[in-house]
N, C-alpha and C positions, 0 to 999 in steps of 0.2 A: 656539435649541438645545433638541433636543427631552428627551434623557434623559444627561445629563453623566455623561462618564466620571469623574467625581470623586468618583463616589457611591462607587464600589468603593473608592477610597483612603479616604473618611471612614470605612468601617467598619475602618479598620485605625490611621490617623493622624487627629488634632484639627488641627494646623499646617501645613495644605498652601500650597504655594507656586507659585503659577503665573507663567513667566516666556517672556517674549515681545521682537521684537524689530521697529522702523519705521525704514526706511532702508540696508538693505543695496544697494538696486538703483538709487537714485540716481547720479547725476553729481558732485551739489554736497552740499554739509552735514553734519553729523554722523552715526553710527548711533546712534539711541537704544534702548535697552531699558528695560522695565519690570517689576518683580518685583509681586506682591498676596497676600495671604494674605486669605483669604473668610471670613465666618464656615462653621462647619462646616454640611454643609446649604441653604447659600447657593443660592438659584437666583430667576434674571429669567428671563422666556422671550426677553426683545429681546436679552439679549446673543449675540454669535454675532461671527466673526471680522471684525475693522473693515474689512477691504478691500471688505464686502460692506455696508456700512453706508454713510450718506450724511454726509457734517460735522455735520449736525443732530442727528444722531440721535447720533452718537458723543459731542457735546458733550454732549447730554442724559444719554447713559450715564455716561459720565465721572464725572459728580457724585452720579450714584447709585451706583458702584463704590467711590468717595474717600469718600461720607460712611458704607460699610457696612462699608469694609474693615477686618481687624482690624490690621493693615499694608498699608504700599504705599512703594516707592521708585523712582527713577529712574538711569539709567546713559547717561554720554551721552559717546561717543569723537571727536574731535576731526577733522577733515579731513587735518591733521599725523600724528596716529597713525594713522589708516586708509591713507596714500600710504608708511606705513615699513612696519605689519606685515602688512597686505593685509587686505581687509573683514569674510573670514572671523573673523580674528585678534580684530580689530577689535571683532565683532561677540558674541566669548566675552568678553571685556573688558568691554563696557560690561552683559551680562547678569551677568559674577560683581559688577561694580560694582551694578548693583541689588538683586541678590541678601542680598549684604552689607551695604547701606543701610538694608534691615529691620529695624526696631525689637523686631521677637521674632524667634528663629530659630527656621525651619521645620524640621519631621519629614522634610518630602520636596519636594523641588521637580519639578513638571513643566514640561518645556521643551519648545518647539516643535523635533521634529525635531533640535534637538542636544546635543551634551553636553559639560558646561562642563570645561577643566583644573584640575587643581589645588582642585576644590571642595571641600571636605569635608564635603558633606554628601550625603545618599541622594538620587540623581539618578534621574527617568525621562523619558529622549523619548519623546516622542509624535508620529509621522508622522502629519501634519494638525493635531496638536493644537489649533490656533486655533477648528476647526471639532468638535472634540469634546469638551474642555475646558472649562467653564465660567470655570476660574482662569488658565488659558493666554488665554482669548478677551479678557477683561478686561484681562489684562497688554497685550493685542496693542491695544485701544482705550486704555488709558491712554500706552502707548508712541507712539503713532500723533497723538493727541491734542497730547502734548508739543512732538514731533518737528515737526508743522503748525506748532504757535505759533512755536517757533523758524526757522522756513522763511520765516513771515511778519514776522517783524523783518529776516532778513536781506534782505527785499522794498524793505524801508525804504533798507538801505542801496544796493541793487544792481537799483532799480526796471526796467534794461532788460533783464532776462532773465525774466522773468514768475515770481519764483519763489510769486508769490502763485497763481498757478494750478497749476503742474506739481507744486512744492514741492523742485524740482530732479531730477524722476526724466527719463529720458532722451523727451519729446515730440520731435516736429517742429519744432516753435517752439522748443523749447530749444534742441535742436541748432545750428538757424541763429543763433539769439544768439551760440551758443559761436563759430562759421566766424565772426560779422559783429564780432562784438567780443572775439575772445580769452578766453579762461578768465579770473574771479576768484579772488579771496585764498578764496572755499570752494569751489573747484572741483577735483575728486577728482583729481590728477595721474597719479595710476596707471590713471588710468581709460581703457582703448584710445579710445573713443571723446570724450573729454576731449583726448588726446595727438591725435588724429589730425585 
């Protein structure tokens, strides 16, 4: 990330918050979000939106983001509440749940592209933000981060659906798991291609 748009917010707020989300487009597992507050000024050049990053690298960042942040929290919605209030819903839930988990409260939080109900604090989307963002992109690595680890315990329990490779987003090999053995206990029910 070459020139973050959070420059412009630090000359106006010290407490920015960047909030992100890993797991909307899955089949199986939870949505997780994650919120980070930077120091002000903060910048890596390797950080940049985790989809674009490798596990290696993300893991690596991860620990340089956790041990700089001046906060950081996690938001993680359940398979149960994503199949009642639908993923969108879902997916404001477990980012005001991160948001909130924060140890200071932010001036301003930026959010990838949405914006949260009920938050009471100064909110701005950002269309792309993961990729413009500096505190967005971190949240989107720390969320993503999370989200893997728990993907891979549930691998532990539910070894024949590969969720150690996909992490349950909709593959070819998942798909046929879902037709050869039925849906599991974290498998998205509302999900068309889960039901069908």
């Amino acid at each position: 990330m070459k020139a973050p748009i959070d420059k412009k917010f630090w000359h106006e707020f010290t407490l920015i918050a960047g909030c992100d989300e890993a797991g909307r487009g899955p089949l199986a597992g939870p949505v997780v979000a994650a919120a980070v507050i930077l120091p002000r000024d903060f910048y890596h050049a390797e950080i940049d939106d985790s989809k674009k990053l490798s596990p290696a690298k993300r893991e690596k960042l991860y620990k340089v983001i956790t041990d700089s942040a001046v906060s950081y929290a996690f938001g993680t919605i359940s398979v149960e509440v994503i199949d009642k209030v639908n993923i969108l819903e879902a997916t404001k839930l477990a980012m005001a749940q991160a948001i909130n988990g924060l140890s200071h409260k932010p001036e301003i939080v930026l959010i990838d592209a949405l914006k949260i109900d009920n938050l009471p604090l100064k909110q701005f989307p950002i269309i792309k933000g993961d990729t413009l963002s500096i505190s967005i992109a971190s949240a989107s690595i720390l969320a993503k981060v999370k989200r893997d680890s728990i993907m891979l315990e549930y691998h532990k329990l539910y070894p024949v659906y590969g969720f150690d490779k996909h992490k349950g987003y909709p593959t070819p090999f998942h798909r046929e798991c879902i037709e050869k053995y039925g849906p599991c206990s974290i498998h998205r029910r509302s999900f068309r291609l889960v039901r069908s």
